[in-house]
LOLOVO-500223 format. One record per residue: residue number from 1; x, y, z of N, C-alpha, C in turn. Coordinates in steps of 0.1 Angstrom, whole numbers, plus 5000, padded with zeros to 4 digits. Layout:
N
[site NUM [X Y Z] [X Y Z] [X Y Z]]
...
This chain:
84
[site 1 [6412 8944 3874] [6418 8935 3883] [6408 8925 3889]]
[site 2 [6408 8914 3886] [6402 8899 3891] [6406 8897 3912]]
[site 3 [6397 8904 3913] [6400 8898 3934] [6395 8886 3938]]
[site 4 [6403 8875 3942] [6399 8863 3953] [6397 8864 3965]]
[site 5 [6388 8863 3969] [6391 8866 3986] [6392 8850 3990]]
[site 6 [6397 8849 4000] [6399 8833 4009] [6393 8833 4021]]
[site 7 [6389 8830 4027] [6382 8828 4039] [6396 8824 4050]]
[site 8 [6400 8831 4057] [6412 8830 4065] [6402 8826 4083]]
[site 9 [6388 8824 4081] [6390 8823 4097] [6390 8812 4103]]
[site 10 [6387 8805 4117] [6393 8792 4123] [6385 8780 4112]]
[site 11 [6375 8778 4111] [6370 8767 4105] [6379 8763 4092]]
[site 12 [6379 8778 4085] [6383 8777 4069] [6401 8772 4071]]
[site 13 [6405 8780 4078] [6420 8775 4080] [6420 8758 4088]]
[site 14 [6414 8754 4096] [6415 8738 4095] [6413 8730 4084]]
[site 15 [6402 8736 4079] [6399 8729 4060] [6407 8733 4052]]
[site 16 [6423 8737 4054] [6430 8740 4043] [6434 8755 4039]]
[site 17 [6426 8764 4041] [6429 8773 4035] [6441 8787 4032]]
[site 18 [6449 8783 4040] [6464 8783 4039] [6467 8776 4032]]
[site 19 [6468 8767 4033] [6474 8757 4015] [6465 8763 4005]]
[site 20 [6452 8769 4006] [6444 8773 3995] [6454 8783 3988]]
[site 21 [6455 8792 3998] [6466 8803 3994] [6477 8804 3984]]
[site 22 [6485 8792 3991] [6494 8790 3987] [6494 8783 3970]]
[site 23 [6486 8777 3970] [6484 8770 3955] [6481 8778 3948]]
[site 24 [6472 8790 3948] [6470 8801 3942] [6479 8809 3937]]
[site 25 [6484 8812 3948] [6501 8821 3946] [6506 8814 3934]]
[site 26 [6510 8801 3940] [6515 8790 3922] [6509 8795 3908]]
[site 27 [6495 8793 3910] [6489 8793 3900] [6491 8806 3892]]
[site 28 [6491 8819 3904] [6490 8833 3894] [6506 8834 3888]]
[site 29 [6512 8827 3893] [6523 8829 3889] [6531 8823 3880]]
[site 30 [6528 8810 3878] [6526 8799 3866] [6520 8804 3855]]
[site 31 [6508 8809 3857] [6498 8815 3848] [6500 8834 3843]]
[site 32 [6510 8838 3847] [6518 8847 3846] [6506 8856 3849]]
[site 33 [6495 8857 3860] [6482 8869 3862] [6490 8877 3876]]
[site 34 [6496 8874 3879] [6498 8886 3889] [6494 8898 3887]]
[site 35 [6499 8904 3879] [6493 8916 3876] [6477 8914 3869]]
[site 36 [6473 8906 3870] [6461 8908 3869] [6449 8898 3877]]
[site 37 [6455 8897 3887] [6446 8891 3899] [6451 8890 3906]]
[site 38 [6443 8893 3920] [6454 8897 3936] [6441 8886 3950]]
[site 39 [6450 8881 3953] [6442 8873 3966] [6440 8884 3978]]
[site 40 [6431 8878 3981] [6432 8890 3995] [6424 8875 4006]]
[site 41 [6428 8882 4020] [6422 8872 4026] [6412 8877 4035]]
[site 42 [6401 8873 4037] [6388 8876 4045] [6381 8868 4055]]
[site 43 [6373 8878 4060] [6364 8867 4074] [6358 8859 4068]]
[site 44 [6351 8852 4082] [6341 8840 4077] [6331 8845 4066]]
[site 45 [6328 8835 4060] [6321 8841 4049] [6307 8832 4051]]
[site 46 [6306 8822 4063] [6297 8811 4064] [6297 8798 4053]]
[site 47 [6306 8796 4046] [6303 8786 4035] [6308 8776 4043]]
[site 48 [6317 8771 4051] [6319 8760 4057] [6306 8755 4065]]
[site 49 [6302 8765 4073] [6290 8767 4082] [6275 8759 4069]]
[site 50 [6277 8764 4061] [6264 8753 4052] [6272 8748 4041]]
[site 51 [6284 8741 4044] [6286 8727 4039] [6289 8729 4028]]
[site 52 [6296 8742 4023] [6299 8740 4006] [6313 8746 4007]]
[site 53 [6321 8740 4014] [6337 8740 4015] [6341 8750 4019]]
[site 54 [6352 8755 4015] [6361 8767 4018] [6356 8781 4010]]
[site 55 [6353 8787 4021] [6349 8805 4017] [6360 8811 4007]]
[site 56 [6352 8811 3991] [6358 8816 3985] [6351 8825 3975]]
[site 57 [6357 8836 3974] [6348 8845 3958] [6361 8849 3955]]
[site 58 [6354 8851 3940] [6357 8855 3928] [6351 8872 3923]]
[site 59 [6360 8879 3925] [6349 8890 3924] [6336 8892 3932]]
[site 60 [6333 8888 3940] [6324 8886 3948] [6311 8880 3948]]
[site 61 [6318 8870 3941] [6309 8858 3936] [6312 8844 3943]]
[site 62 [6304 8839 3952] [6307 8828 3962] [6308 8819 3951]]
[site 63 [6318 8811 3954] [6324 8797 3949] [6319 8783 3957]]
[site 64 [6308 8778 3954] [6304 8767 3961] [6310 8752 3958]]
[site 65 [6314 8747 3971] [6318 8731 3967] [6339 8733 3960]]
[site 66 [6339 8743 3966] [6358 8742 3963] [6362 8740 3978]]
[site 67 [6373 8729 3973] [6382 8723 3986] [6397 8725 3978]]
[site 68 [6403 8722 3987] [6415 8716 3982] [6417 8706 3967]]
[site 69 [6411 8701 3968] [6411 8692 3958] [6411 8694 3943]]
[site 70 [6403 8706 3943] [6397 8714 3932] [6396 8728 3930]]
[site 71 [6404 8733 3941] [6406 8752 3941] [6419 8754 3926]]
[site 72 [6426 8750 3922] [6433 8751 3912] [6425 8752 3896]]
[site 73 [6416 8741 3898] [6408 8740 3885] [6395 8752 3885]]
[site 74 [6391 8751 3897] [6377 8763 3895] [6383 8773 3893]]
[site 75 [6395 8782 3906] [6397 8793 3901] [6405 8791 3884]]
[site 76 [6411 8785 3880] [6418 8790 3865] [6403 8788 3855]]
[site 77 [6396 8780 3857] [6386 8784 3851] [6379 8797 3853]]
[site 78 [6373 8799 3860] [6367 8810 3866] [6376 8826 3863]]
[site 79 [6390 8823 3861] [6397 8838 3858] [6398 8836 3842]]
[site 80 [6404 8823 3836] [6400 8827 3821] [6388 8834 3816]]
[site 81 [6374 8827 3821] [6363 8835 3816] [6363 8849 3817]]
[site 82 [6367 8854 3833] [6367 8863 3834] [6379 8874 3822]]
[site 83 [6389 8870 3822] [6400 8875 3813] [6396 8876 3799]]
[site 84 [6384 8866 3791] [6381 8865 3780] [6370 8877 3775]]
């Protein structure tokens, strides 16, 4: 099982990350991975705090430089590798 965590705290939730969520949900679901990758949502993780977007891992692998704009494309990248 592939885990996302999100960064749910005040900073990351002004930057979006409720809609992060939500696009995800799309995507596992589009991409038929539900059963095989689960979001979960977490404290600050500090990445807004040094400027590299929205707190996000991948297995617990920080994701630098994902916003809105590009949480769609890193994570589906990032779970195929993983899935391959």
């Amino acid at each position: 099982m592939i885990t996302i965590e999100i960064c749910i705290g005040s900073a990351c939730y002004v930057k979006g990350s409720n809609q992060a969520v939500t696009i995800l949900q799309t995507l596992l679901k589009d991409k038929q991975w539900e059963d095989k990758v689960e979001i979960k949502g977490s404290f600050c993780m500090q990445s807004c705090q040094g400027g590299h977007g929205l707190g996000i891992k991948i297995n617990g692998r920080q994701m630098l430089g994902v916003g809105l704009h590009n949480i769609q494309e890193v994570v589906e990248e990032e779970v195929l590798a993983l899935l391959s």
